[in-house]
C-alpha positions as CSV (number, residue, x, y, z in Angstrom):
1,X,-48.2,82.9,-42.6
2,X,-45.6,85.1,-44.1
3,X,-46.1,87.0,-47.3
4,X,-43.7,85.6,-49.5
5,X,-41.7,87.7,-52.6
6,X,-43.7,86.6,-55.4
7,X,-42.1,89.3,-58.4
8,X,-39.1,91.5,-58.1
9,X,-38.2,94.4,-60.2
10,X,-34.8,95.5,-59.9
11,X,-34.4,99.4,-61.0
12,X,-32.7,101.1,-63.6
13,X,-30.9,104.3,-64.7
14,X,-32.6,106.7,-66.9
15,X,-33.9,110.2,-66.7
16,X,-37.1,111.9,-67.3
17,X,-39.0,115.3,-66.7
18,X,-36.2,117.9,-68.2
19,X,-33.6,115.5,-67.8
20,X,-33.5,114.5,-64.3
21,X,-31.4,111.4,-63.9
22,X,-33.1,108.6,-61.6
23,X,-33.8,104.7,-61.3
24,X,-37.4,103.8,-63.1
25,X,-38.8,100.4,-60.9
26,X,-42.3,100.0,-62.2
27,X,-44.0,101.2,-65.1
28,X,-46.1,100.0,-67.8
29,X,-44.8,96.2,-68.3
30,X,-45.9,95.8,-64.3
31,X,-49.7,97.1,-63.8
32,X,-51.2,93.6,-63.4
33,X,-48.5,92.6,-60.8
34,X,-48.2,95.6,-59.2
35,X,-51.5,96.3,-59.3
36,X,-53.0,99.1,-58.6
37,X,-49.3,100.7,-58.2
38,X,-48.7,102.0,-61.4
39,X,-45.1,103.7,-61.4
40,X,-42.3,103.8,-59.7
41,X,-39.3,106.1,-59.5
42,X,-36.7,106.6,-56.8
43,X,-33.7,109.9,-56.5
44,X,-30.9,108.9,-55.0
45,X,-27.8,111.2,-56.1
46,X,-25.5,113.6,-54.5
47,X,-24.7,115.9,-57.2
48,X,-27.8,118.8,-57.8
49,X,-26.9,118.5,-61.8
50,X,-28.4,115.3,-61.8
51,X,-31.9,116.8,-61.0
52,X,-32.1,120.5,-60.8
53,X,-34.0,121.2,-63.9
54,X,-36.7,119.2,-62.1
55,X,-40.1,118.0,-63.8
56,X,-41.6,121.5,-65.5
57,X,-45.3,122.2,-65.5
58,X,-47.4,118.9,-66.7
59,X,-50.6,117.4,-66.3
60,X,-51.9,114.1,-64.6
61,X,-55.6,112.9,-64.6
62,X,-56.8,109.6,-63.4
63,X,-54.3,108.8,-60.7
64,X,-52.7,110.2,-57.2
65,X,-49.0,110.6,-56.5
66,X,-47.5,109.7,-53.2
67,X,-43.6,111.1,-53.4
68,X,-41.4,110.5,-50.5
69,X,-37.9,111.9,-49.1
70,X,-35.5,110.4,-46.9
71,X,-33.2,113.3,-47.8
72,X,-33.7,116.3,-49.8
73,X,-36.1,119.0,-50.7
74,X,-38.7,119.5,-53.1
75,X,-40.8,122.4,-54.1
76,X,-44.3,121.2,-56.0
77,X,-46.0,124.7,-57.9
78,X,-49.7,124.4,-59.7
79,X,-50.5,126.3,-62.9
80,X,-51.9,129.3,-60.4
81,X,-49.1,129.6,-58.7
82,X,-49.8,128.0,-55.3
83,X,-46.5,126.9,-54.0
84,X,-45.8,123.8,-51.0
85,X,-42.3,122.0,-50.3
86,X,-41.5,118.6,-48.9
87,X,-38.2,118.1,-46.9
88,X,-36.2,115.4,-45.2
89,X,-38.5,112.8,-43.6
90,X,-41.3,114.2,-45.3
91,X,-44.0,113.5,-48.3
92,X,-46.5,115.2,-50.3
93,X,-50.3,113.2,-51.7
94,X,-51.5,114.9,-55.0
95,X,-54.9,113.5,-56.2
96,X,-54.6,114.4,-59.7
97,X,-58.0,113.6,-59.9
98,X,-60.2,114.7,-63.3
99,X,-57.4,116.7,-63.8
100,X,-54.2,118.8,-62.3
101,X,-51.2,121.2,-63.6
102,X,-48.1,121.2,-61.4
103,X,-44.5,121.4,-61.4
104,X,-41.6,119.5,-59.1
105,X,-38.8,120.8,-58.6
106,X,-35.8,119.3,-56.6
107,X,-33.4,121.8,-54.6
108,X,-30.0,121.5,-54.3
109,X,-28.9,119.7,-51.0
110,X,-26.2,117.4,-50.2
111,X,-27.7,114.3,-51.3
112,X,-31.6,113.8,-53.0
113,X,-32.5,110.7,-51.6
114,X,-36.9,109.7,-52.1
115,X,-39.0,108.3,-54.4
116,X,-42.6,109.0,-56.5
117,X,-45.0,106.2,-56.3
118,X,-48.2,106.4,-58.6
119,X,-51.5,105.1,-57.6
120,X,-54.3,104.6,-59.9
121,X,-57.8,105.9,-59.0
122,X,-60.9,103.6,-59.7
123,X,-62.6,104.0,-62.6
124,X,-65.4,105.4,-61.0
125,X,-63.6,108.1,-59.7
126,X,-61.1,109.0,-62.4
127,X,-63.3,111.6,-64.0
128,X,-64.9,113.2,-61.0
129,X,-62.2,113.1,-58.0
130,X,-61.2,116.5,-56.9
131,X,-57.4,117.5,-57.4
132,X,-56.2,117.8,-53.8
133,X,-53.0,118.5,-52.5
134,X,-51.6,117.2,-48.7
135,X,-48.2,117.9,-47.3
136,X,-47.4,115.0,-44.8
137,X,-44.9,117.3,-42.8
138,X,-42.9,116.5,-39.9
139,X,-45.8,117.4,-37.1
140,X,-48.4,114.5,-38.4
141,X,-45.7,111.8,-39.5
142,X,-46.2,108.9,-36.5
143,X,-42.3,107.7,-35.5
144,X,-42.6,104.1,-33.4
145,X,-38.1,103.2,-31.5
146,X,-38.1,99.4,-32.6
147,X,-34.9,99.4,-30.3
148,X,-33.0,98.9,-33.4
149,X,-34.5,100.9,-35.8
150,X,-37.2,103.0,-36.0
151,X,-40.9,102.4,-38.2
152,X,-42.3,105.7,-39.8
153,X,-45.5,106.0,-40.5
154,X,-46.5,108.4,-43.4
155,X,-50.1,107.1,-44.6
156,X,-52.8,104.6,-43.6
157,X,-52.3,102.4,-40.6
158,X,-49.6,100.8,-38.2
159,X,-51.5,98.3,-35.5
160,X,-54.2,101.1,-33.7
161,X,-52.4,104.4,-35.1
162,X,-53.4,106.3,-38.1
163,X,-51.4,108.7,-40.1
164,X,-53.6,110.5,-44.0
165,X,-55.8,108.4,-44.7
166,X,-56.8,107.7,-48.4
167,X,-59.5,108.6,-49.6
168,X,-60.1,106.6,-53.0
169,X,-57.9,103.8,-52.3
170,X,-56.1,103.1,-49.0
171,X,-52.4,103.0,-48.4
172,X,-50.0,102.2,-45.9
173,X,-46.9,103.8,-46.4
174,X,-44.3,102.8,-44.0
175,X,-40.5,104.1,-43.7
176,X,-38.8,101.6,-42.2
177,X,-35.0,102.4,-41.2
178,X,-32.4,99.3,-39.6
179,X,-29.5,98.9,-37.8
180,X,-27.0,96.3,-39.0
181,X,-27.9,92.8,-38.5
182,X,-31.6,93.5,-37.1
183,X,-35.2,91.7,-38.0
184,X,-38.2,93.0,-37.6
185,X,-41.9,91.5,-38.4
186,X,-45.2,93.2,-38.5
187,X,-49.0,92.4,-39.4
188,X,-50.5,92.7,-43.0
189,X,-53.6,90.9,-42.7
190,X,-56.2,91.4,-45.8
191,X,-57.0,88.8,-48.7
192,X,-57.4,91.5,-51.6
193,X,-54.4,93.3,-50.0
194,X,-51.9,94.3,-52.8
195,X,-48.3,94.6,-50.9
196,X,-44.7,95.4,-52.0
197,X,-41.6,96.5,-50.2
198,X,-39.2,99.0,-51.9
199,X,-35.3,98.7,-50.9
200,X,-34.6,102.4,-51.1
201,X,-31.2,101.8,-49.4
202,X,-29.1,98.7,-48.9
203,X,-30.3,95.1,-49.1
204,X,-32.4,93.3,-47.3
205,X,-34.3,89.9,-47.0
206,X,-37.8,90.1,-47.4
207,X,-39.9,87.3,-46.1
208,X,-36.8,84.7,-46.3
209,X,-35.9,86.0,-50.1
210,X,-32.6,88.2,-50.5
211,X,-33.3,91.5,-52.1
212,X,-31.0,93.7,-53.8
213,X,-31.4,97.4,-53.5
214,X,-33.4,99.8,-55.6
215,X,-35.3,96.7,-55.6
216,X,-39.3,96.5,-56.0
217,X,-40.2,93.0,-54.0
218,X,-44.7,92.5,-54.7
219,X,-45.4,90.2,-51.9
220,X,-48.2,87.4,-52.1
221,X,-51.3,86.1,-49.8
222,X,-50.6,86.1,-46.1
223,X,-50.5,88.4,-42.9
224,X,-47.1,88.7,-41.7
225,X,-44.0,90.5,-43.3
226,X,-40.5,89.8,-42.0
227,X,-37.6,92.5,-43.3
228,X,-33.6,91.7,-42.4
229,X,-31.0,93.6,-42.9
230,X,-27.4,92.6,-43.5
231,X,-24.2,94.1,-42.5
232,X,-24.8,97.3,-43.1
233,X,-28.3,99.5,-42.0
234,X,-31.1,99.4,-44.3
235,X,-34.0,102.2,-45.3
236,X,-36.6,99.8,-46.9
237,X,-40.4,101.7,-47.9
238,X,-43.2,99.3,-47.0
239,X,-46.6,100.1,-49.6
240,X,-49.9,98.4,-48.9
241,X,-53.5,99.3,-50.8
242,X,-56.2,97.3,-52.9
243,X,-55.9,95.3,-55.7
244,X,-58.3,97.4,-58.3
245,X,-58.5,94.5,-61.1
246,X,-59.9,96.9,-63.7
247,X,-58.5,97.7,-67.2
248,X,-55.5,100.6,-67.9
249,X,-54.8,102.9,-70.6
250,X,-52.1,104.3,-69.9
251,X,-50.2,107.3,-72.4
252,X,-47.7,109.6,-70.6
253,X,-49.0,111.6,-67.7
254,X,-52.6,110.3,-67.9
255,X,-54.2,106.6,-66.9
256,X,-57.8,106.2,-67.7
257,X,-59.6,102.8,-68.3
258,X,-59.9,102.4,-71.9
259,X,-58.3,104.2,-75.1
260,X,-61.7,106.4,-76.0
261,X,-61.1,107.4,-72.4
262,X,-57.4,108.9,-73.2
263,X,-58.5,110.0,-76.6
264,X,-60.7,112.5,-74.6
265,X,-58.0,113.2,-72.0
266,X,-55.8,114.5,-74.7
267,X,-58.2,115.7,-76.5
268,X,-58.9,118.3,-73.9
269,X,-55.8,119.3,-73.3
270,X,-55.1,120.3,-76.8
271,X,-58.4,122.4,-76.4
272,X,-57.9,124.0,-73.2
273,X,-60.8,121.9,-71.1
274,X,-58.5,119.6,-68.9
275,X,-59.1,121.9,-65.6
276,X,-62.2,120.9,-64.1
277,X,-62.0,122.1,-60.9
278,X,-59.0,123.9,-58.5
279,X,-56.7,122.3,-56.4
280,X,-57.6,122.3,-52.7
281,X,-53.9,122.3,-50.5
282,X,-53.5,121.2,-47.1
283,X,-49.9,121.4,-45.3
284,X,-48.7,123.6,-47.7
């Protein structure tokens, strides 16, 4: 049975970090439907003034960031000075964890093309997840010739193969690329399974429903996903993991599970107590 489009968020232009211009898809006003996909932002520009001042040194606690470039570079920093970069094709994990300072910065190149995705972390984990670091890099990213098109695989699983594997919550992270006037259909089988496709170029029908591009489409129960692309080739980002069903509170940076929760958060960082442990970095 196909997994039918049961939402769709359409993005929009605005900018954030120190005044990087990009298209917000999810964010607050979609936790339930999205769940437990928190945010999501895509770059898509060819002019380095749009986002060269980058996202300066910040904190996160209580979730795990999964960005992604079709095109581009970026170079991630923590608040000790440990330095890893992304490029075309590639993505970096960061478990934020109990707690994590880094800065992103994008680097001029003919076109930024990618997106951020934020996953929430269990409640149970929130406060006592280690901040960890994983550069999926060109060498461990999976790449399967559909004859007309090509399936990526960045994170999770694809039929028997594996790519990073989660370990909090799991996600599939497929990049799926098109030629004109192609179909393709895979397996998503999984009754708690929370599953959404992400037009990051071009549009596309999803499971028999027409989808615009820059386009969030959170698919319902089933075990089968069809994508279609039109008249022109398609880059469409396939994201699978479980549905948490547990309370948000949500402020900024940080997502814990109730407001005491991110009373503390903050409260740290105004003291100086947010750090609890270092960074661990693999493929950096």
């Amino acid at each position: 049975m196909l997994r039918k489009v049961e939402k769709q968020v359409q993005g929009y232009r605005t900018q954030d970090g120190a005044g990087v211009q990009l298209v917000r898809v999810l964010g607050n006003e979609t936790v339930d439907a999205y769940d437990p996909f928190l945010m999501l932002d895509a770059f898509d520009s060819t002019d380095p003034n749009d986002y060269i001042k980058g996202f300066p040194m910040h904190p996160h606690r209580g979730i795990e960031t999964f960005t992604f470039l079709s095109k581009g570079c970026i170079l991630h920093e923590d608040h000790l000075g440990t330095k890893a970069s992304i490029h075309d094709g590639e993505a970096q994990w960061l478990t934020a964890g109990s707690g994590a300072f880094h800065s992103e910065m994008p680097q001029p190149s003919e076109r930024l093309l990618g997106l951020q995705l934020w996953l929430n972390l269990p409640a149970k984990d929130k406060l006592t997840a280690k901040p960890y670091y994983h550069g999926v890099i060109q060498r461990e990213i999976q790449e399967f010739d559909l004859g007309y098109g090509k399936l990526r695989l960045l994170a999770g699983k694809y039929k028997d193969h594996k790519g990073i594997q989660g370990r909090y919550l799991p996600l599939d992270f497929y990049d799926i690329l098109l030629e004109p006037n192609q179909s393709f259909a895979f397996d998503v089988p999984g009754s708690n399974k929370s599953a959404m496709v992400f037009t990051l170029e071009g549009n596309a029908i999803v499971s028999g429903t027409p989808i615009a591009a820059k386009t969030a489409a959170k698919l319902g129960a089933g075990d089968t996903v069809s994508i279609q692309s039109y008249e022109d080739p398609i880059e469409i980002i396939f994201m699978c993991s479980n549905r948490l069903k547990e309370p948000v509170a949500w402020y900024g940076p940080i997502v814990m599970n109730t407001q005491h929760e991110l009373y503390e958060a903050f409260n740290e960082l105004n003291t100086g107590n947010f750090i609890k442990e270092v960074a661990t970095y693999e493929n950096k």
